[in-house]
C-alpha positions in Angstrom: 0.0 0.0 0.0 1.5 3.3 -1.3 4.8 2.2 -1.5 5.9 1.3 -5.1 9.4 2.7 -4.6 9.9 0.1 -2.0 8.1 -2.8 -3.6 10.5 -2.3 -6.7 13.5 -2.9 -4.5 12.1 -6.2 -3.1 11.0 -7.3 -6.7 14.7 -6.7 -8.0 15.7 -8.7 -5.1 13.5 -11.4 -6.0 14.9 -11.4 -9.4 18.4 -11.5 -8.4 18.3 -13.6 -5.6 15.5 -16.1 -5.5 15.2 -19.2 -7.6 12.4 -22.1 -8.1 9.4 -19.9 -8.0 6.9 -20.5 -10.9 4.9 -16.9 -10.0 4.6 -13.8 -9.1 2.0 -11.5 -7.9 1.8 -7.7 -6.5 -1.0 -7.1 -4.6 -1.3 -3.5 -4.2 -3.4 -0.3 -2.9 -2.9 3.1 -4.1 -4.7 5.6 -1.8 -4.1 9.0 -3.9 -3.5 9.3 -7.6 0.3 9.8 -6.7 0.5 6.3 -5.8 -1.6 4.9 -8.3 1.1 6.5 -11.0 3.8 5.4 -8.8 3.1 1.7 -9.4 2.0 1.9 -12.9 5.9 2.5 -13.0 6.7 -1.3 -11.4 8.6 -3.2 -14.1 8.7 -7.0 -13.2 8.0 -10.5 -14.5 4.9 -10.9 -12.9 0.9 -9.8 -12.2 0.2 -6.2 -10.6 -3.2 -6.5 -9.0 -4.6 -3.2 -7.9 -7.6 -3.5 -5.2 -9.5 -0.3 -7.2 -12.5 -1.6 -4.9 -11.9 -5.6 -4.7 -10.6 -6.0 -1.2 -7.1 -7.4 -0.6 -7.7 -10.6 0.9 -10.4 -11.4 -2.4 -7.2 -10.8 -4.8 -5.0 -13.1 -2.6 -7.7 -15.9 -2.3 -7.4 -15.7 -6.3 -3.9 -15.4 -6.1 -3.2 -18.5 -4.0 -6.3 -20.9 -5.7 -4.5 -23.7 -7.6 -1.2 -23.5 -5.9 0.6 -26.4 -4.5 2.5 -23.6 -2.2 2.3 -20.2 -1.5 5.0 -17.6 -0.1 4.3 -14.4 1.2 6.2 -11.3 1.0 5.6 -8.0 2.4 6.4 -4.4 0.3 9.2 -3.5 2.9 11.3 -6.3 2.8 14.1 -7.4 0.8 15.7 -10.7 -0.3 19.7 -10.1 0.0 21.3 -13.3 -0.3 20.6 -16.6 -2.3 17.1 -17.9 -2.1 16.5 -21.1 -3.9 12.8 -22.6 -3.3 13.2 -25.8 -4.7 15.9 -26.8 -2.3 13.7 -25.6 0.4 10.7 -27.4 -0.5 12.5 -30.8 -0.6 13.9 -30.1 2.7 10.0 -28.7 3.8 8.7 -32.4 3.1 11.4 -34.3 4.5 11.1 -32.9 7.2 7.3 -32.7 7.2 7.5 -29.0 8.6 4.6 -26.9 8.8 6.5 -23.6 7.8 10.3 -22.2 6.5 11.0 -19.4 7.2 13.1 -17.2 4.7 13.7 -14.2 7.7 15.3 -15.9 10.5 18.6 -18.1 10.4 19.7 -21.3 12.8 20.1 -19.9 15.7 22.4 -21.9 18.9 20.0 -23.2 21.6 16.7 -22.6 19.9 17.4 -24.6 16.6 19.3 -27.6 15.5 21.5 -27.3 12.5 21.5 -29.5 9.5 23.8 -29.5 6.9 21.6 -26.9 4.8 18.8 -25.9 7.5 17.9 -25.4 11.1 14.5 -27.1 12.6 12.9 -26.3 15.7 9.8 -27.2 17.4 7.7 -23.7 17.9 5.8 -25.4 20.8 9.0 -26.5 22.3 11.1 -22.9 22.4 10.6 -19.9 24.2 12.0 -17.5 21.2 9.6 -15.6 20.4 11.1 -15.3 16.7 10.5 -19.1 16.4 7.6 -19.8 18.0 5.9 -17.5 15.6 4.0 -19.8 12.6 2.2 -17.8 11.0 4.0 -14.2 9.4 3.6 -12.5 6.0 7.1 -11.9 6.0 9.1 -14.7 3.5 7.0 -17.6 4.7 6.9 -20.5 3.2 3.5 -22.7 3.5 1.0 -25.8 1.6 -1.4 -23.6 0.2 -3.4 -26.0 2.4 -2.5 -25.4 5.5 -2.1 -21.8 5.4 -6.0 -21.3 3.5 -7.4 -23.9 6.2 -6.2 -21.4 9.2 -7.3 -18.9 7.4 -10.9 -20.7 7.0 -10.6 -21.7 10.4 -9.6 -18.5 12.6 -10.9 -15.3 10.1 -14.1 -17.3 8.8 -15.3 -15.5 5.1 -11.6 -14.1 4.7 -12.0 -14.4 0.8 -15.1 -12.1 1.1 -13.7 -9.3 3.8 -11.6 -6.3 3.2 -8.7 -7.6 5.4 -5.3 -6.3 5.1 -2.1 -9.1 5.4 -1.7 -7.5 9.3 -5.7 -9.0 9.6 -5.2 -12.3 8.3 -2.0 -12.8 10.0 -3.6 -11.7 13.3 -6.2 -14.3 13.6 -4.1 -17.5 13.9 -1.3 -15.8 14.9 -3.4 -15.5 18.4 -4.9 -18.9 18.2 -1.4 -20.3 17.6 -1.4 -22.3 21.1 -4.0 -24.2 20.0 -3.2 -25.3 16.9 0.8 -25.1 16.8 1.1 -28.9 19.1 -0.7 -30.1 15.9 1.8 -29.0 13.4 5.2 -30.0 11.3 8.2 -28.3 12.8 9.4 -24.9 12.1 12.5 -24.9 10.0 14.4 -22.4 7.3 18.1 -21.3 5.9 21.0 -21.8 8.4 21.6 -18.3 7.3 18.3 -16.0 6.8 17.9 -14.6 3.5 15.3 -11.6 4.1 14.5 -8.6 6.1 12.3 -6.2 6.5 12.6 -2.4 7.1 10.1 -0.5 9.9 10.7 2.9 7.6 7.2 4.3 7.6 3.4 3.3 8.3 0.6 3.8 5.7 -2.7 4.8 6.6 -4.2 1.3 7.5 -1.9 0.2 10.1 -1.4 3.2 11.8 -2.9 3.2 15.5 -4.0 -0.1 14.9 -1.0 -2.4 14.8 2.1 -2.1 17.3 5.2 -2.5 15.8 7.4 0.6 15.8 8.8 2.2 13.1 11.0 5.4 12.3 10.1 8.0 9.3 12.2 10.8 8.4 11.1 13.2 5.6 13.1 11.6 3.2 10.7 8.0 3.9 7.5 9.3 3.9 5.6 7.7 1.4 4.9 10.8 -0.5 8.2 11.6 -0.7 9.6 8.0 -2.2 6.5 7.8 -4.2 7.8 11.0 -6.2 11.7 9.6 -5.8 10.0 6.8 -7.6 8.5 8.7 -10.5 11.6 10.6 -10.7 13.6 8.1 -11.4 15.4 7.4 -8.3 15.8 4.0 -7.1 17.0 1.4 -4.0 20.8 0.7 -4.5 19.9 -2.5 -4.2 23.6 -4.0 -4.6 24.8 -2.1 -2.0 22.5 -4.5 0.3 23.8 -7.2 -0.8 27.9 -6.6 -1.4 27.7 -5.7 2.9 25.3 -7.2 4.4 26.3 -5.4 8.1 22.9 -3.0 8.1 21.5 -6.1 9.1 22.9 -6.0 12.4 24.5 -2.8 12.8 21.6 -0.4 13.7 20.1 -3.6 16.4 19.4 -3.5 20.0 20.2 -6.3 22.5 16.2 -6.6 22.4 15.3 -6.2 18.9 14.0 -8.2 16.8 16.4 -10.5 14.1 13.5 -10.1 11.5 13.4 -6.6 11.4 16.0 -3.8 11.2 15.5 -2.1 14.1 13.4 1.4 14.1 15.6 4.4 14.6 16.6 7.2 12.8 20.3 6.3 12.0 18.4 3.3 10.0 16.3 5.4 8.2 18.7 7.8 6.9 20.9 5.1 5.7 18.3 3.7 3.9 17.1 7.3 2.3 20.9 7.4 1.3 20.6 4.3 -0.6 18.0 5.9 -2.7 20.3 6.8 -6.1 
């Protein structure tokens, strides 16, 4: 949602990083006419969706019909090291895992290593990180599994105009009941994917809680005319030094996010060439 500048960098990562997907699909609102010319600018090997009046959760029940899997991405994220989904689906059914988990890496004490994974039980660890199934944010899942939650914990999702922060929410606070009944939780010894707390569009803010840190420079107004302009995420620069995705972290924050400060921010707007 109003944030085509930011989209483009994940769907060039995408392209240069991740292998053994068969699709892909933007979902996407435009609130002001800005942003609706903003992503008529995207340039990728896939489907642009625009809601214009079809809620979001409608276009990804589409989206996901027919699919043996599904992953999900969201539009401030970026892939910046190798992604290959066809290794990590073999691995997904040896293991008989319920979800892998592109964002978070093996971690000691929480996961087990394997010679290209990690595994861990969500029900048996008290990370937070890994205890959490069901995310939006490079998840892996059976399109089976992750539309019967769905059916199960948001009933009529296809037909509501649900955001992904809606339909994550639902079993995400069910999880204790239904996580004992699932495959393992497992991923890339290394993770692969972040995602940057730059800014908050109109239909998250007040209602959902996780902080983020916007400086004139990431307002969405602002990259939305960056965008138009011409001006892109250097996306290379991600990926030649991958230290931003430690460097601006607190001893409490979150491994799947980069933390929400200022001094993030502005090295991000820097990155915008």
């Amino acid at each position: 949602m109003d944030r085509a500048l930011q989209c483009d960098s994940l769907l060039r990562s995408i392209d240069d990083n991740v292998t053994g997907i068969s699709r892909v699909v933007v979902i996407a609102r435009a609130t002001t006419e800005l942003h609706e010319r903003a992503y008529g600018e995207l340039a990728f090997d896939g489907d642009l969706w625009m809601e214009n009046g079809v809620p979001c959760s409608t276009l990804l029940a589409d989206a996901v019909d027919g699919c043996t899997y599904v992953t999900l991405a969201v539009d401030d994220q970026v892939f910046y090291r190798p992604t290959d989904f066809t290794n990590a689906i073999g691995t997904f059914e040896d293991e008989k895992a319920f979800v892998w988990s592109w964002r978070l890496g093996h971690k000691t004490g929480v996961t087990s290593a394997r010679t290209d994974h990690w595994i861990c039980s969500a029900a048996g660890t008290r990370d937070e990180s890994y205890r959490y199934l069901f995310h939006s944010d490079g998840a892996l899942y059976r399109r089976g599994d992750y539309v019967r939650l769905l059916d199960r914990y948001v009933p009529g999702w296809q037909k509501r105009a649900l955001i992904p922060n809606d339909l994550e929410a639902g079993p995400a606070a069910a999880q204790r009941e239904w996580q004992m009944s699932v495959g393992p939780h497992v991923g890339p010894l290394e993770a692969t994917c972040m995602t940057w707390q730059l800014n908050k569009e109109s239909s998250t803010r007040g209602r959902y809680g996780a902080p983020w840190c916007e400086i004139p420079e990431t307002r969405l107004d602002a990259l939305a005319e960056a965008f138009l302009a011409g001006r892109r995420v250097d996306n290379v620069k991600l990926y030649a030094d991958t230290s931003w995705t430690t460097r601006f972290q607190r001893h409490d924050s979150l491994p799947t996010h980069v933390y929400a400060c200022e001094e993030a921010s502005r090295f991000y707007a820097d990155l915008i060439r």
